[in-house]
Phi, psi and omega in degrees: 000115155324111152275106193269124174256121190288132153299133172309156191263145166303253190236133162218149224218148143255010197084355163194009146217170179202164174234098179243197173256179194302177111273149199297333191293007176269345178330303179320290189309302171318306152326297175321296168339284177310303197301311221278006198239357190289026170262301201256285186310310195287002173298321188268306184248105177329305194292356204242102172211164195322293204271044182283121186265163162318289213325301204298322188269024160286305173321302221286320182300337204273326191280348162301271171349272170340285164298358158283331194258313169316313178116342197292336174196152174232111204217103155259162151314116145260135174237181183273151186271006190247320193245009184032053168267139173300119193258323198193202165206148161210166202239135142258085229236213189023059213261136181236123213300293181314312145328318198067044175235127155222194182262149153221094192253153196194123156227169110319121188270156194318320189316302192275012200250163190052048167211022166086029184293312187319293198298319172284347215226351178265295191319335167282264192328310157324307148348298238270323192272336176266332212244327176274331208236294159095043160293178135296298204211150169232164222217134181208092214262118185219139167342107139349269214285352177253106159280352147321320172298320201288302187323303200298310203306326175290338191283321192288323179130346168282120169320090177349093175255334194151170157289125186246077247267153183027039171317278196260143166274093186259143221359080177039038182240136186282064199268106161014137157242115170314139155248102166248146175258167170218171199214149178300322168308329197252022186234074188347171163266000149243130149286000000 
């Protein structure tokens, strides 16, 4: 069996966001990043809490890598494009090889939400997940109740499918999940 390894992309930009891959020097910011969003992102997200270390974002980067090199995920920085201050993350992550399916996961750090960061930096990743990643379809699965994910995911161009019962663990609780999809067909070839 071939194994094909995607190369970390440099950057990919609108000119006012980019997407690049992690580097080990980002741990700080990243850390950084996580503590300062825990009113909105840790609300959603388990992993985004008080006590999020340097330590803890040296991991999450060494495992990034990893699934990267595997093929299994892909998870860049969103940085700002001018000053490559850490804005987020987004994921092409769950990928299941056979299928042509993924995940397309995104947060924002607190600083940075409600000025269209999501939305600018998933219209890359998609590029990225269709043209690169060589998916079908993508999957974009968020708690019923946060609607900030849920808008971007509609503003990107995902499709509605339904409710998803006891989908996601949100604080060790088992909640619905919204599913929209986006499909290749359903994707310009520039966003």
């Amino acid at each position: 069996m071939t194994v094909t390894i995607l190369p970390y992309p440099t950057k990919l930009t609108d000119g006012i966001v980019s997407l690049r891959a992690h580097r080990p020097a980002d741990a700080d910011a990243l850390a950084e990043a996580v503590r300062e969003s825990i009113d909105t992102v840790g609300r959603w997200q388990d992993w985004c809490h008080a006590g999020y270390t340097t330590a803890d974002a040296t991991s999450w980067l060494d495992i990034c890598r990893r699934d990267w090199l595997l093929g299994d995920g892909f998870e860049m920085l969103i940085v700002d494009a001018l000053t490559d201050r850490l804005l987020g993350g987004m994921g092409v992550n769950q990928r299941n090889k056979e299928q042509r399916i993924a995940n397309l996961g995104y947060w924002v750090r607190q600083s940075e939400q409600r000025r269209g960061v999501a939305t600018r930096a998933a219209r890359l990743a998609i590029r990225f997940a269709f043209e690169t990643v060589c998916v079908e379809r993508l999957e974009i699965v968020v708690a019923e109740a946060n609607e900030p994910s849920r808008r971007t995911a509609v503003r990107i161009g995902g499709v509605f499918e339904g409710m998803l019962r006891k989908r996601l663990i949100v604080g060790g609780t088992s909640v619905d999940a919204a599913m929209h999809s986006i499909v290749r067909d359903d994707a310009p070839a520039r966003r």
